[in-house]
C-alpha positions in Angstrom: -28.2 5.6 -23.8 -25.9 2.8 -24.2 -26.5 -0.7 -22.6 -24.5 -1.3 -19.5 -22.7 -4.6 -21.1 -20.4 -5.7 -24.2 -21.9 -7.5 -27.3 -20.1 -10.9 -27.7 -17.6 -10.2 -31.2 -15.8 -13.6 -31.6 -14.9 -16.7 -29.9 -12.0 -19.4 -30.4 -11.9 -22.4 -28.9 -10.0 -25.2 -29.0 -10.4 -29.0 -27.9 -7.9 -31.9 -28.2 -8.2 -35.3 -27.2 -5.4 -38.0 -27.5 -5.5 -41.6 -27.5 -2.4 -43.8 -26.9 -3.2 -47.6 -27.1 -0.2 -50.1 -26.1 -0.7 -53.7 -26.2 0.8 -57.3 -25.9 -1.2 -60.9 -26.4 0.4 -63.8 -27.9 -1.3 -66.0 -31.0 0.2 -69.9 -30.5 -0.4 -72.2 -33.4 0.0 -75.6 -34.2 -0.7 -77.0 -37.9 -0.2 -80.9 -38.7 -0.1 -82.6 -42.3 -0.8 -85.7 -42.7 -0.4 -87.6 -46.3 0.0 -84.6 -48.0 -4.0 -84.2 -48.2 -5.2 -83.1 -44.9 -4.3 -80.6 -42.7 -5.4 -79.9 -38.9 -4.8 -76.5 -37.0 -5.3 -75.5 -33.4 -4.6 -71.8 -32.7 -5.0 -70.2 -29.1 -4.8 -66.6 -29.0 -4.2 -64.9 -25.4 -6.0 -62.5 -23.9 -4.5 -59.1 -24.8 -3.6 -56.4 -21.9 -4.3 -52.7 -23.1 -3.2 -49.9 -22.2 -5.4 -47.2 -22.5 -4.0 -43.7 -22.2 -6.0 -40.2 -23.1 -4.9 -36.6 -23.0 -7.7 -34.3 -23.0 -7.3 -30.7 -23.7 -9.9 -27.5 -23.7 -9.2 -23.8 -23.8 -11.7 -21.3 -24.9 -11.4 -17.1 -25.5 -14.4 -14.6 -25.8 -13.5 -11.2 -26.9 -16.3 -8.9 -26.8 -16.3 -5.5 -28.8 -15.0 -3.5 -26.8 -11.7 -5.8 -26.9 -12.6 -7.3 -23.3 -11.5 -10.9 -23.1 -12.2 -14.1 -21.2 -10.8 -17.0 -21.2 -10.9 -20.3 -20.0 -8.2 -23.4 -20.1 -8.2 -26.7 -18.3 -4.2 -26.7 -18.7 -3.6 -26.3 -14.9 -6.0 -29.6 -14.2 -4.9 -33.2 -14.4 -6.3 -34.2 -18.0 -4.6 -37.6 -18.3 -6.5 -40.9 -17.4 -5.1 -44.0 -18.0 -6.4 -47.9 -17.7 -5.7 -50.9 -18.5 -8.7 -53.3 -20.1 -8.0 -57.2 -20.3 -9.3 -58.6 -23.7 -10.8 -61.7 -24.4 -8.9 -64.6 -25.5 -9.9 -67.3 -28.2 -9.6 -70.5 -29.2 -10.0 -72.1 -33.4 -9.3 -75.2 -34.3 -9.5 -76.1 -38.8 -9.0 -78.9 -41.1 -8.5 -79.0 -44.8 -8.2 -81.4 -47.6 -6.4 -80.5 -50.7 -5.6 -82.5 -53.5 -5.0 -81.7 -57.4 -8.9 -79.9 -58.5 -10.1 -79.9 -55.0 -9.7 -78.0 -51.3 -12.3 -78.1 -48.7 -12.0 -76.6 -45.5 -13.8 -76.0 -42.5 -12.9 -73.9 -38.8 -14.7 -73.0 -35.4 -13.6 -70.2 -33.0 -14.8 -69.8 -29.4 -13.8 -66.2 -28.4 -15.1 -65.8 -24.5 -16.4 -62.4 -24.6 -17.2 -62.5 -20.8 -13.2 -62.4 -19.8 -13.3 -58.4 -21.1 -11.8 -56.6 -17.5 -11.2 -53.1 -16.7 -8.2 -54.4 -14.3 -8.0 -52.5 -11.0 -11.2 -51.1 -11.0 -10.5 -48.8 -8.8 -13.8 -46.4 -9.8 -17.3 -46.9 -9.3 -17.5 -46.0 -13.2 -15.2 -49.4 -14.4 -16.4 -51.6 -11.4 -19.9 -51.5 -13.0 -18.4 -51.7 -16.7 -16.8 -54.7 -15.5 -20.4 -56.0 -14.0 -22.1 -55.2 -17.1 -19.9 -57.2 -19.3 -19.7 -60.2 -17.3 -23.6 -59.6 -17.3 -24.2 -59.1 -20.7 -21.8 -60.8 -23.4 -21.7 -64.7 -23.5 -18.6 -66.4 -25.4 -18.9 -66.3 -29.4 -18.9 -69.3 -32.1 -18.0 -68.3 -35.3 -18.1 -71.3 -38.0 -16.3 -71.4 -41.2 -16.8 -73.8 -44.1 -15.0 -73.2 -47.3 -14.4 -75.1 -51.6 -12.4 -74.3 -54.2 -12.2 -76.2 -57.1 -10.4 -76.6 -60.3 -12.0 -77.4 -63.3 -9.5 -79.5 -65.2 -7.6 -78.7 -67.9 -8.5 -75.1 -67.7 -7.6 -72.3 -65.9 -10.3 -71.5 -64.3 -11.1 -72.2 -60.2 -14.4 -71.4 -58.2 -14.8 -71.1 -54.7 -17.6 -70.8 -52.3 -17.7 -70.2 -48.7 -20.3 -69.5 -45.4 -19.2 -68.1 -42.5 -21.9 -68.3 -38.9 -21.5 -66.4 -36.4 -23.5 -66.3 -32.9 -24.3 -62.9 -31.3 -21.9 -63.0 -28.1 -25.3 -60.7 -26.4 -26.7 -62.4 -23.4 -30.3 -63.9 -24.9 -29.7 -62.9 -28.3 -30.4 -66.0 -30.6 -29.2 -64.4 -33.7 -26.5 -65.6 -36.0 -24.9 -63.5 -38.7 -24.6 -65.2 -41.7 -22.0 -64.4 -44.7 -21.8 -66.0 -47.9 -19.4 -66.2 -50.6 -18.3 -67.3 -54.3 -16.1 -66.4 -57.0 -14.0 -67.6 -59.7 -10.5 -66.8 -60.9 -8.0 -67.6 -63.9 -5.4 -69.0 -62.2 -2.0 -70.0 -64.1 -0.9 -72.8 -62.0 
């Protein structure tokens, strides 16, 4: 006797998902020279608004063997969210000297971390986002020093840098550290 039901033959389904990302923030920057030798810089880069928009698409078909089909779609439903998210701004200020054989140079950044908003936080979902950020990220130091020097009457030029960089994690101590050095053939 043959079962009362259909043995599943095939299924197809299909899932999108679509980001769209618009943004506007501003980067203002000031650099003086003085003598020819030293340089000074102060940069202030605004927070950025982003808008966040996602399309989300599903639609599934079963066909069993006996060519019975369901299916399912979500295309009837509203599958558009959109937000807008506030990113932090930052602040860097650097100084160089440069002569003939010789460039130092050295910058700090402050990026505040904390300023991170869902804006209208209309949802339960983004009004504890917004919580845990302010809770959990600190601002951020990131320090720069940089050399490069030119070995005379040659060609040849080294450099060397570090970079530090503090976790912006509430009570995280940790810095990240990245060093540098090269040389180059330069025909300057």
């Amino acid at each position: 006797e043959e079962p009362p039901y259909s043995d599943l033959d095939r299924v197809y389904h299909t899932l999108e998902y679509v980001h769209n990302y618009t943004s506007i923030s501003f980067n203002l920057g000031l650099v003086y020279t003085y003598e020819d030798y030293y340089r000074f810089s102060l940069n202030l880069n605004t927070p950025a608004s982003l808008r966040v928009e996602e399309y989300f698409y599903e639609e599934a078909e079963a066909i069993y063997d006996d060519e019975s089909r369901n299916k399912y779609s979500n295309i009837g439903s509203d599958n558009t969210t959109i937000f807008d998210v506030l990113l932090p701004w930052s602040i860097s200020v650097g100084s160089s000297y440069n002569s003939e054989e010789l460039t130092v140079s050295a910058a700090f950044q402050f990026k505040n971390y904390p300023s991170i908003e869902f804006i209208d936080a209309q949802t339960d979902y983004f009004s504890d986002l917004n919580d845990n950020i302010y809770r959990t990220l600190n601002g951020n130091i990131k320090f720069g020093l940089g050399i490069e020097y030119q070995i005379p009457y040659t060609i040849v030029q080294l450099r060397g840098g570090a970079t530090f960089e503090s976790s912006p994690l509430e009570n995280n101590e940790s810095y990240t550290k990245l060093y540098s050095g090269g040389n180059q053939k330069s025909t300057r």
